[in-house]
C-alpha positions in Angstrom: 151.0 41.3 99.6 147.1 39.7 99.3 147.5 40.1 103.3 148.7 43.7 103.3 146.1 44.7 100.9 143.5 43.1 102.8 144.8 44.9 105.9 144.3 48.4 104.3 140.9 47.6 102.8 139.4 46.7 106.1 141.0 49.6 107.8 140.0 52.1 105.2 137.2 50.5 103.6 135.6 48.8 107.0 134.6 45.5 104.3 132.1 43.3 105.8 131.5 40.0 103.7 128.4 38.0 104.1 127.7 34.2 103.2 131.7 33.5 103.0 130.2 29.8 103.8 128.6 30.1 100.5 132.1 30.1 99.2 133.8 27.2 101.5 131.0 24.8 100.5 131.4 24.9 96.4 135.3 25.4 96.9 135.2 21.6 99.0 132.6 20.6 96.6 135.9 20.4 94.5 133.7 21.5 91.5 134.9 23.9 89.1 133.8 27.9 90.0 132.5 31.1 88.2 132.6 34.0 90.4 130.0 36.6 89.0 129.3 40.4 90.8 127.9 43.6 89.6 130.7 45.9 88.8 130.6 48.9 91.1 134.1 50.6 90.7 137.6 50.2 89.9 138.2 48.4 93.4 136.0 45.3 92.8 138.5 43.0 91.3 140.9 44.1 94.1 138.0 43.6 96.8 137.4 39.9 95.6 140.4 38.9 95.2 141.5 40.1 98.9 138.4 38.5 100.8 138.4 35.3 99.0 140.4 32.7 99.9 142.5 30.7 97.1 143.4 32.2 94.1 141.5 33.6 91.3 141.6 34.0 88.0 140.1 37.7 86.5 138.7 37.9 82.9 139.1 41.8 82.4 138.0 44.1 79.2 140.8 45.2 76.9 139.4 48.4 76.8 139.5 48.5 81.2 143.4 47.9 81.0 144.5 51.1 79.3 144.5 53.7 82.0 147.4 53.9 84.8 145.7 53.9 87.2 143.2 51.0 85.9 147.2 48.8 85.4 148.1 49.8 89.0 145.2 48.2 90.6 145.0 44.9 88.3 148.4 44.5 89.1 147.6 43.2 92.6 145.0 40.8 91.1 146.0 37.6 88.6 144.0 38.5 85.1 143.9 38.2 81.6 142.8 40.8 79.3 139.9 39.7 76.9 137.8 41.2 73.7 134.3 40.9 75.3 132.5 41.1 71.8 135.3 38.2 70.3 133.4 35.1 70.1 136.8 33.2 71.0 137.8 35.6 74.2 135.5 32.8 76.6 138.3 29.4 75.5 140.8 30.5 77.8 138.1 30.9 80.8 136.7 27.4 79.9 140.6 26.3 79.8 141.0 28.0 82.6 137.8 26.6 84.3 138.6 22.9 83.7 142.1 22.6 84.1 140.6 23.7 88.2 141.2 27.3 88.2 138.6 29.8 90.3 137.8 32.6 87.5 135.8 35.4 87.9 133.9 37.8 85.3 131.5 40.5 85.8 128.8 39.6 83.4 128.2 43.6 82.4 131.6 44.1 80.9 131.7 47.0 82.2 131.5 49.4 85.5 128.0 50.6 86.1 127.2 54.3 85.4 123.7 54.2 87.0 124.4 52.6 90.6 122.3 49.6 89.2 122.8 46.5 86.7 123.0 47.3 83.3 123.3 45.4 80.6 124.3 41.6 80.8 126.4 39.6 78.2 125.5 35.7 77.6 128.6 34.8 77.7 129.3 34.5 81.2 126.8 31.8 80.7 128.1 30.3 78.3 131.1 29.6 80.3 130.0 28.2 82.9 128.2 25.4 81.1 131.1 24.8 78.9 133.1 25.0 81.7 130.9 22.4 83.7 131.2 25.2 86.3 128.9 26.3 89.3 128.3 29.9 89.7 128.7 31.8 92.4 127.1 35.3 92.4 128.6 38.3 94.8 126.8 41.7 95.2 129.4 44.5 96.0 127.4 47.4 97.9 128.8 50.5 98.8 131.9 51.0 96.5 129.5 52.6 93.9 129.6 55.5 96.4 133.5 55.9 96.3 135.8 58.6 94.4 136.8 55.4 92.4 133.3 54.8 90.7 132.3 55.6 87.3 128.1 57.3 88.2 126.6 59.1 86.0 128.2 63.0 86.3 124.7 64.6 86.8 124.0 62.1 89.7 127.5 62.8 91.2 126.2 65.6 93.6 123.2 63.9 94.8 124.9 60.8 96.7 127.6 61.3 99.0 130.8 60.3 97.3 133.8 59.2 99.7 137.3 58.2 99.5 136.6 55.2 101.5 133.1 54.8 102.0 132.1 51.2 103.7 131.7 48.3 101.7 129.8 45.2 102.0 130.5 41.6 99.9 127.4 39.2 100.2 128.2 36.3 98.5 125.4 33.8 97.3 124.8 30.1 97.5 126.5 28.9 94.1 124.2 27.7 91.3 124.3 25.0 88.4 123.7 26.5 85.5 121.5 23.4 83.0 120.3 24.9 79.6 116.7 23.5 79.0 116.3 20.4 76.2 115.3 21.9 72.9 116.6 25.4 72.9 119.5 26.1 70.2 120.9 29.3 68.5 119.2 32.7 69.8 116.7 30.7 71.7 120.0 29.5 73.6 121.5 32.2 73.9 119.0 34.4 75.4 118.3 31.9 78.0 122.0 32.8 78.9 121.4 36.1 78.7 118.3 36.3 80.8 119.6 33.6 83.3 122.9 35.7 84.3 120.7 38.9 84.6 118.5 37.5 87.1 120.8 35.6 89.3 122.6 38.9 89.4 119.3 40.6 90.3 118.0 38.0 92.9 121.8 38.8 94.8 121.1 42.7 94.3 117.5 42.3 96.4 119.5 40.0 98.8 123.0 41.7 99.5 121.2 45.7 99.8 118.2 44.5 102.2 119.1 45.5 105.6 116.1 43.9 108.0 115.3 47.5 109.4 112.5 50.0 110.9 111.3 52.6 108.1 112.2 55.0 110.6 115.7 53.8 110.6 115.5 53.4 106.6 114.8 57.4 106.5 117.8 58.2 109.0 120.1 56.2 106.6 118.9 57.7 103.2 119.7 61.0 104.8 122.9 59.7 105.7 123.8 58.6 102.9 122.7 61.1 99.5 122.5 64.7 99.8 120.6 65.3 102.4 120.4 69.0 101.3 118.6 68.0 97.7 114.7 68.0 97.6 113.0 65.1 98.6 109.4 66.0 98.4 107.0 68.8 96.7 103.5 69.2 95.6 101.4 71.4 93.9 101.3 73.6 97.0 105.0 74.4 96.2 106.0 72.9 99.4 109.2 71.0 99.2 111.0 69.3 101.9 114.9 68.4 101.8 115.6 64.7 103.3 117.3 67.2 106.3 113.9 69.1 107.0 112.4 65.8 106.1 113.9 63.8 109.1 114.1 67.0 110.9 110.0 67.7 110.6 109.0 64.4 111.6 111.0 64.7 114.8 109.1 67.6 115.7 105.9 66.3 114.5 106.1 63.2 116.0 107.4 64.2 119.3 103.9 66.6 119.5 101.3 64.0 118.1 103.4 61.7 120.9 101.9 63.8 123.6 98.6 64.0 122.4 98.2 60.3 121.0 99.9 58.1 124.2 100.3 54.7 124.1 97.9 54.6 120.9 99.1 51.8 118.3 97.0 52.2 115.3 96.6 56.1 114.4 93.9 56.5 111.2 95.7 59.9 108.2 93.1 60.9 106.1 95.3 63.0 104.2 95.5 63.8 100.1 99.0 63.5 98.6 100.9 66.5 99.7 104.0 67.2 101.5 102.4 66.7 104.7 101.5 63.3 104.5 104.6 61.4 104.1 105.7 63.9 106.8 102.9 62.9 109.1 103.7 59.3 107.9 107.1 59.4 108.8 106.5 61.2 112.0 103.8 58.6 113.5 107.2 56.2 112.3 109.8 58.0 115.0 107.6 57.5 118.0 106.2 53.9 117.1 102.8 54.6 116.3 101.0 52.6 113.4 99.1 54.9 110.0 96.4 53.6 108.7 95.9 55.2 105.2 92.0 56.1 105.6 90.7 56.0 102.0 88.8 59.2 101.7 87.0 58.6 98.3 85.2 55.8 100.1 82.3 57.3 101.6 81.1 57.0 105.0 80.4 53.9 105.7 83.2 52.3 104.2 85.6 54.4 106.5 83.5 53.9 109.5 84.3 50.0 109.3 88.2 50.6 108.1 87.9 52.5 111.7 86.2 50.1 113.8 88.0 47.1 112.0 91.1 48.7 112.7 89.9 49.9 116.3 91.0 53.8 115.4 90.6 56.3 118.2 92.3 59.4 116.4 92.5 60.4 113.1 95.0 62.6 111.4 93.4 65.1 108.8 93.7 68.9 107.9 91.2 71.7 108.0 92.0 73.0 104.7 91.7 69.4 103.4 88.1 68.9 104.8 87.4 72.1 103.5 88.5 71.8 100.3 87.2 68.0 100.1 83.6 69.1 101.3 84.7 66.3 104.0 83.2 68.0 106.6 79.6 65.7 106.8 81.7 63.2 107.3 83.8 64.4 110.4 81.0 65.7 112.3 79.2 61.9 111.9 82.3 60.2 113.2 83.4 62.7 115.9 81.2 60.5 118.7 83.5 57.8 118.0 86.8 59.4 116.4 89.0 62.3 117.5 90.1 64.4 114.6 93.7 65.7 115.0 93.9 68.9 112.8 97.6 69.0 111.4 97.7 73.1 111.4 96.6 72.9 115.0 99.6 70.8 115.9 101.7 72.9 113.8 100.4 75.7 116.3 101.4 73.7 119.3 105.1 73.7 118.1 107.6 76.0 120.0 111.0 77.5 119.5 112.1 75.2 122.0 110.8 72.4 120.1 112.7 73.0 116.8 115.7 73.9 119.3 115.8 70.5 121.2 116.7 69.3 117.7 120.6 70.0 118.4 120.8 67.7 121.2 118.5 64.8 121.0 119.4 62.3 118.4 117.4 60.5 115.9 118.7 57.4 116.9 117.3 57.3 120.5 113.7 57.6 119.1 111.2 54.9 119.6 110.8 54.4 116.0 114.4 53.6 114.9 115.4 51.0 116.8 111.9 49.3 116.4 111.7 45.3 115.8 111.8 44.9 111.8 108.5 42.6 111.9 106.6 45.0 114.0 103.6 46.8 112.7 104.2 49.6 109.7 101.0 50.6 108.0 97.5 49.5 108.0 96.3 50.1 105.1 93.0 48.9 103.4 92.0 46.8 100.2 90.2 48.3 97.6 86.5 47.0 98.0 86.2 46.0 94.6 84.6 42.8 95.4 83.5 43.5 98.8 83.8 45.2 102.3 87.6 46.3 102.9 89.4 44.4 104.8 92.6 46.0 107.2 95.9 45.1 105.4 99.0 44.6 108.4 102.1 45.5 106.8 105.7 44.9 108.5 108.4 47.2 108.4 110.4 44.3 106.8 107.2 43.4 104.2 107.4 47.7 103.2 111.4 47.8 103.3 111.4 44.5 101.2 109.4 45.2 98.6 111.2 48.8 98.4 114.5 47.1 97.7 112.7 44.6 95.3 111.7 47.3 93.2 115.1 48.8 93.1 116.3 45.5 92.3 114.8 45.7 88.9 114.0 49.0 88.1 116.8 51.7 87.8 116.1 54.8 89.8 118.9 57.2 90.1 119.8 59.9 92.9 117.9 63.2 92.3 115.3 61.6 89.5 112.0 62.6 90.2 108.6 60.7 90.1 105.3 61.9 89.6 103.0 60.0 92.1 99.3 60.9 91.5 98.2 58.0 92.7 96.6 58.2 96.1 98.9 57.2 99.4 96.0 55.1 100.5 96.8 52.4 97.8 99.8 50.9 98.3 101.2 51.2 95.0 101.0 55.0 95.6 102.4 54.6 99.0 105.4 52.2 98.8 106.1 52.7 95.2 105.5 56.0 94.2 106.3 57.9 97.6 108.5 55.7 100.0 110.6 53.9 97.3 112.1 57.4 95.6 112.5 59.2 99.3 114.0 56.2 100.9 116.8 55.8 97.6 117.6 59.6 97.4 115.2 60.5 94.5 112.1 63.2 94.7 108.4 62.7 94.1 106.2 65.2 93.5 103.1 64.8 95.2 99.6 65.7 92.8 96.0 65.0 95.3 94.8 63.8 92.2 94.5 61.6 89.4 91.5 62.4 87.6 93.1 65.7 86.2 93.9 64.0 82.7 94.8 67.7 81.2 96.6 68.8 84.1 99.2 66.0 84.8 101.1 65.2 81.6 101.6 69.0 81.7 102.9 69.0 85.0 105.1 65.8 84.0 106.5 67.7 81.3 107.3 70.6 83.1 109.1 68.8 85.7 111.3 66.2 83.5 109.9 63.3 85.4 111.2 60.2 85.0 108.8 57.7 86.1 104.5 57.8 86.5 102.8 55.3 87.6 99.1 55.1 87.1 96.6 52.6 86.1 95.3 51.5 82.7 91.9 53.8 83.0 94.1 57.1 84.1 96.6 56.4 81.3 94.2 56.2 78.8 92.7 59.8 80.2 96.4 61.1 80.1 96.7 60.2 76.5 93.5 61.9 75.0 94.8 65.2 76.8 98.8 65.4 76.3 100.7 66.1 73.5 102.7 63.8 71.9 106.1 65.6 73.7 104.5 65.7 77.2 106.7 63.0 78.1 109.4 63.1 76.4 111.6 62.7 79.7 109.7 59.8 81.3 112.2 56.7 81.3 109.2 54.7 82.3 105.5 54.4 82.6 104.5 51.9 85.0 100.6 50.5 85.2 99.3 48.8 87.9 96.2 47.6 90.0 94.1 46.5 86.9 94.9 45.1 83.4 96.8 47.0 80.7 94.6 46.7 77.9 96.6 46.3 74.6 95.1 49.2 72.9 96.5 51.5 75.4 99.9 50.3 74.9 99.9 50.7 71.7 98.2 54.1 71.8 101.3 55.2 74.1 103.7 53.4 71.2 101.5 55.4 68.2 101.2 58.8 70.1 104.4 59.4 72.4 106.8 56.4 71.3 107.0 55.7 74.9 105.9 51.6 76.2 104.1 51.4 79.4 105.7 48.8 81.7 102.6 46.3 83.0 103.2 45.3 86.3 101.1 43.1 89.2 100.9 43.4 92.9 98.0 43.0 95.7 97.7 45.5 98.8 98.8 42.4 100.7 102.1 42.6 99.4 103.2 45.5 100.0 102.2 45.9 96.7 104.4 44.8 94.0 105.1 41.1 92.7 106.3 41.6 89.4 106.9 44.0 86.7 107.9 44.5 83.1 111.2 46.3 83.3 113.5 47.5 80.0 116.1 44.6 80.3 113.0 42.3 80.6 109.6 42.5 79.4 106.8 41.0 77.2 103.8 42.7 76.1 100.6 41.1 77.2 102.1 39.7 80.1 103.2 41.6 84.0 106.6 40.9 83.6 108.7 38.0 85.9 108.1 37.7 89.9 110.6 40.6 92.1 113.1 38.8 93.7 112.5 36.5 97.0 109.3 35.6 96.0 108.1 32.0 95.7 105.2 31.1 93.7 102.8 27.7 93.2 99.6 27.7 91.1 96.9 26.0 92.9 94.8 24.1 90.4 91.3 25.5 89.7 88.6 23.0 88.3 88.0 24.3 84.2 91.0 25.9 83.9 93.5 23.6 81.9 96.4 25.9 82.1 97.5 27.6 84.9 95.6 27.9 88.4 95.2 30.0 91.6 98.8 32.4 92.3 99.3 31.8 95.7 103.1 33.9 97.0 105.2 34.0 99.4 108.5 36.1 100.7 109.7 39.2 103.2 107.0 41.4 101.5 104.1 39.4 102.8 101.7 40.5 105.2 101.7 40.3 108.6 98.0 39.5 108.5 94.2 41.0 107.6 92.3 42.7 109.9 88.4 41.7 109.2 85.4 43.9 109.6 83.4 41.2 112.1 86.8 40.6 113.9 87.9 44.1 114.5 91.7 44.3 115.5 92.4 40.9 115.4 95.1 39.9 113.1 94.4 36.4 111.5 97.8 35.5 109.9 98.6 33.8 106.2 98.7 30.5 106.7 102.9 29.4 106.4 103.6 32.9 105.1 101.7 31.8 101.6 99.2 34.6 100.4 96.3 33.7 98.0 96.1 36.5 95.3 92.8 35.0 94.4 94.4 35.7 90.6 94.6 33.0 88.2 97.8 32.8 86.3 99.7 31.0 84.1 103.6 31.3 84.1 105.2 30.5 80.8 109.3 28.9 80.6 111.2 31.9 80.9 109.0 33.1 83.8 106.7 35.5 82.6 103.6 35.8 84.3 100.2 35.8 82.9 97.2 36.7 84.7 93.9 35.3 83.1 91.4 37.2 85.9 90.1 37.1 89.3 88.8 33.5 90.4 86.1 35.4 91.2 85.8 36.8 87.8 85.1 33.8 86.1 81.5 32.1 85.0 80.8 29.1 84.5 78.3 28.2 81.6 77.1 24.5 80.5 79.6 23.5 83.0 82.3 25.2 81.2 84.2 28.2 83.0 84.7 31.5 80.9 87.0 34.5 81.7 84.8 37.7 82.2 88.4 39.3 81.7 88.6 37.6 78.4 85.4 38.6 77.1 86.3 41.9 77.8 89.3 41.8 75.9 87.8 41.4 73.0 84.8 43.7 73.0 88.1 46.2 74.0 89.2 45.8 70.4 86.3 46.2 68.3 85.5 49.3 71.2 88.9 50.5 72.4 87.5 54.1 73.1 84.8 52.9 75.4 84.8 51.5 79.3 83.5 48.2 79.2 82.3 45.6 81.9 81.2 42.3 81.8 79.4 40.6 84.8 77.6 37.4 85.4 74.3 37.1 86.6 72.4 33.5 87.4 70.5 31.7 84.5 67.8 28.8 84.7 69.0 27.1 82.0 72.7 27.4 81.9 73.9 28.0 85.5 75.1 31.9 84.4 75.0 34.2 81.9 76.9 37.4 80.8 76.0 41.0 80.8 77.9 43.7 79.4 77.5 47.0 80.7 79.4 49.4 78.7 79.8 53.5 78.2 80.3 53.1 74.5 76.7 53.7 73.1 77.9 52.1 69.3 77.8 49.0 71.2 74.8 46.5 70.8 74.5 42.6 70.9 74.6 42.7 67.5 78.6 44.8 67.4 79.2 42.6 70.0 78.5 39.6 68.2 80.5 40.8 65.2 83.4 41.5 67.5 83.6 38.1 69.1 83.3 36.7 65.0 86.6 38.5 64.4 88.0 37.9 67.2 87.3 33.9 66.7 85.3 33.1 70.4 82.9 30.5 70.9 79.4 31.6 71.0 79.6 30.7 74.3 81.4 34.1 75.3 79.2 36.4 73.4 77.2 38.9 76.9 73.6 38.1 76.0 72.4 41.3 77.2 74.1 44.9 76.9 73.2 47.7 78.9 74.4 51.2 78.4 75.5 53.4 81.8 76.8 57.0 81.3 80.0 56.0 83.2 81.3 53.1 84.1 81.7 53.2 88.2 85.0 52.8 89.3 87.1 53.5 93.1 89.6 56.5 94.4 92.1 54.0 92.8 91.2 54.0 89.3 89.6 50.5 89.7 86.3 49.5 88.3 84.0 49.0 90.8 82.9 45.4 90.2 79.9 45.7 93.5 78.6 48.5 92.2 78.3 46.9 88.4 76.9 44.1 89.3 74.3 46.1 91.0 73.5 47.6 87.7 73.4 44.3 86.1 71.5 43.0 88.7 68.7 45.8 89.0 68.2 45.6 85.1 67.0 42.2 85.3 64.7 42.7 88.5 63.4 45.8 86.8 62.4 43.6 83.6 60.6 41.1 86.0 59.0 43.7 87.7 57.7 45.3 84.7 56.8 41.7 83.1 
């Protein structure tokens, strides 16, 4: 019967199982084993216990047992039927367990309604340690999308359901469960908890990331969610389908093919409308590279992102460098750059253009069938503390950290984002535009961020379910929405500089609504880790995405923590450097230095404490500019506040504060660091008051541009002494 079943899954099913070795080696191991998988649809149990060899034992939910249909299909499958929430259901597993029996449990207890995990029960845990078993963790893919899977209703029409859609088992190397000395009661049993849930996530990232071309990732999205359902819009009221998507870059790509040759790196200086991910995507069929041109930057800093990254064309739009006032700025690169003017192209296109659409085939594009570690995007880092240097990104490093982020955050079919951030920072690229289109959600595209009055109007008016933003922009947002403006987000996400706590809890006071902290670097494509709803703790950004590594390199003064330095698929290929233009000087091993010092406490939350480069040291002892900050932040919380270090005679360094807040003096500041309980040590000896702080495209403070302030103050004083 096992054989006959087996038979008509792979017939109707087409079930591909990966890592069955995983499986041989812990069954000759001869150690007791706890099978674990997400719980898809009705047919896992039946799946499992078809491809796996031996027999197993299934622990099923009383309340899963009750329907005909639910009996029909457990009756080709050994199980006994448990109260989850009994605190005696787990003895007969452990029984089970030690008298040598395979068993198996899905950890959420029940079948997923959102096409992600959801909640995870400690008891799984539990008996596998009792049970002195190993765990082996299995990620079913694919059987979410059949008629016999419970998603959400709404979501039903925006993923193409199937009677037998194809289904994939990868199945993990097994792992020992060993509870930490010390930790008793809840402390014990959250450790279960939290253990479960990210062994479960780690085989999520593993078992749905296909090595691929983003070309290739868009051709498969459109295969496989609604390909009629809106993918992109802006404020334009473009929108584009994932059909006209695919279908627009084929078009577009095919004529900026013929004018750009055999032209690698191509430079977009577009603002965040429909027609950049289309232009993104349509450099992506026909192999050429984008680099994301900041245009905030100024001249000179996108002069060098173009000779470092040895641009010959650039992509832009007359109505953008109209509407921009860009045009300066053209006509002093034109000797050295050719401007590609998207309405021209548009121009160019034919009838016989959009025609050859019905024969030619996606598939025989350059793009899709394009190496996976090949070039993707060049993009550029900020210049906060410098010159920008050209970011290489893989199509495996951009696809990676996609499918990282939908390993831990829950983003369903047809949910829209709000992505105000700019394309050119890779947090508004990857995880704000290319994450939603690539798992059949929409974003809607704002140019820009600085509209603190506009946007939580517009998010409100949309039913958004995610913004991202950074600390500076969420703190605009709040003094101009009302407190029902987002009512629908299910998560606010802040990035690319450090959620202050006063904002948090502004967001918690105002709209009852937490903002998510989360890390990530330009050189990772962007994101390394991330408060999420199962998982989070304020003051921290969250535990590492899945596949990454991690070490903390020692820094001399720093007794706890040191230097992040990551690796994993998400890792760039390499920087380009403005005095080495288009040579690509690798990470050493695959290991990237954040140049973030960090502390990582037991249950693998991650602290950062500042830039290495933000640090002072004064009578030989270092200080954190980031944690002076933090506390002239809560005497100030209103104000923008900056502290810099500039050389001192006598003690090595000393710190400045240059602030918007004009209630601040030495003498407020001197009070603050008294409540807060600092040595005098970290009290800015001088503060100087700006009208605004400066600060990049991104939302950044400009840290160059600050220390020039500071700077200038004190050669002004010498000059006038």
């Amino acid at each position: 019967m096992k054989l006959l079943v087996k038979l008509l899954l792979l017939v109707f099913f087409r079930v591909k199982v990966k890592g069955i070795e995983n499986y041989h080696t812990l069954d000759k191991s001869g150690e007791p084993m706890l099978i674990i998988a997400n719980h898809t649809s009705l047919l896992d149990g039946l799946l499992i216990a078809s491809f796996l060899p031996g027999k197993t034992a299934f622990m099923i939910a009383e309340e899963h047992t009750k329907k005909w249909y639910e009996r029909f299909l457990l009756s080709f499958v050994d199980h006994f039927k448990v109260e989850f929430h009994n605190p005696y259901a787990t003895k007969r597993v452990i029984q089970e367990l030690k008298n040598g029996t395979h068993c198996m449990i899905f950890p959420e207890g029940r079948i997923t309604t959102t096409g992600s995990l959801m909640k995870v029960y400690e008891g799984t845990a539990m008996v596998a340690t009792k049970g002195n078993a190993t765990i082996l963790p299995i990620h079913i893919s694919g059987a979410d999308k059949s008629k016999l899977s419970y998603l959400d209703g709404q979501h039903f029409a925006y993923v193409k359901r199937q009677w037998f859609p194809k289904i994939q088992l990868a199945i993990q190397p097994g792992i020992k469960l060993e509870l930490p000395k010390g930790y008793k009661g809840t402390r014990k049993h959250e450790y279960f908890k939290d253990r479960i849930f990210n062994i479960l996530k780690d085989a999520s990232f593993y078992g749905e990331f296909e090595p691929q071309s983003l070309f290739k990732a868009l051709v498969n999205a459109r295969n496989t969610y609604d390909a009629s359902e809106i993918c992109l819009e802006d404020f334009n009221q473009t929108t584009l389908t994932l059909k006209k998507l695919l279908a627009a870059s084929r078009v577009l790509g095919k004529k900026l093919h013929e004018h750009l040759g055999e032209q690698k790196r191509v430079g977009v200086l577009l603002p965040n409308v429909v027609g950049l991910p289309t232009t993104f995507f349509a450099l992506q069929a026909y192999a050429h590279v984008p680099a994301m041109l900041n245009f905030t930057a100024g001249l000179g800093p996108i002069k060098s992102a173009c000779e470092t990254a040895e641009l010959k064309t650039v992509i832009t739009s007359h109505k953008f460098v109209e509407g921009f006032q860009l045009a300066p700025l053209v006509e002093s690169l034109s000797d050295q750059i050719t401007f590609l003017y998207l309405e021209d192209i548009r121009g160019e296109i034919s009838l016989a253009d959009k025609l050859s659409l019905l024969w030619s085939n996606a598939k025989s594009l350059p793009g899709y069938a394009l190496n996976h570690e090949e070039e993707a995007a060049v993009l550029f880092t900020s210049g906060s503390e410098g010159a920008p240097k050209g970011v290489v990104l893989s199509h495996k490093n951009i696809n990676s950290n996609v499918e990282q982020i939908s390993a831990v955050l829950t983003l369903l079919p047809g949910e829209k984002i709000f992505n105000a951030l700019p394309t050119f920072h890779s947090f508004g690229l990857t995880a704000g535009t290319l994450w939603p289109v690539l798992k059949g959600a929409s974003v809607f595209m704002y140019p820009s961020p600085l509209h603190y009055a506009v946007i939580p109007e517009m998010v409100y008016q949309l039913n958004a379910k995610f913004l991202f933003a950074t600390d500076t922009f969420f703190n605009g947002y709040a003094k101009k929405a009302d407190p029902y403006d987002f009512y629908s987000i299910r998560a606010l996400v802040a990035g690319a500089e450090k959620l202050r706590p006063e904002t948090l809890q502004l967001y918690l006071d105002k709209f009852h609504t937490p903002i998510f902290e989360g890390y990530g670097v330009t050189e990772t494509a962007p994101v390394v880790a991330v408060n999420i709803p199962q998982k989070f703790k304020h003051g921290t950004i969250g535990q590492l995405v899945p596949g990454i590594e991690y070490r903390l390199d020692p820094v001399d003064g720093i007794e706890h923590g040191g230097r992040l330095v990551v690796k994993g698929p998400n890792i760039m290929k390499g920087y380009l450097l403005p005095d080495q233009p288009g040579k690509l000087i690798e990470p050493k091993d695959g290991w990237h230095d954040t140049g973030d010092i960090a502390d990582i406490d037991e249950d693998g939350f991650v602290s950062i404490k500042g830039r290495a480069k933000r640090f002072a040291k004064i009578g030989g002892e270092m200080i954190s500019l980031a944690a002076v900050e933090n506390y002239i932040n809560c005497a100030s919380p209103e104000g923008h506040h900056v502290v810099v270090a500039v050389a001192d005679v006598r003690k090595g360094e000393q710190l400045i504060l240059v602030t918007n807040d004009e209630s601040l003096s030495r003498h407020t500041v001197k009070e603050a660091a008294r409540v807060a309980e600092v040595s005098e040590i970290m009290i800015p000896k001088t503060v100087i008051l700006v009208e605004e702080i400066p600060v990049l495209g991104t939302g950044k403070t400009n840290y160059p541009e600050v220390q020039k302030i500071a700077d200038g103050h004190f050669d002004n004083a010498d000059t006038n002494e």
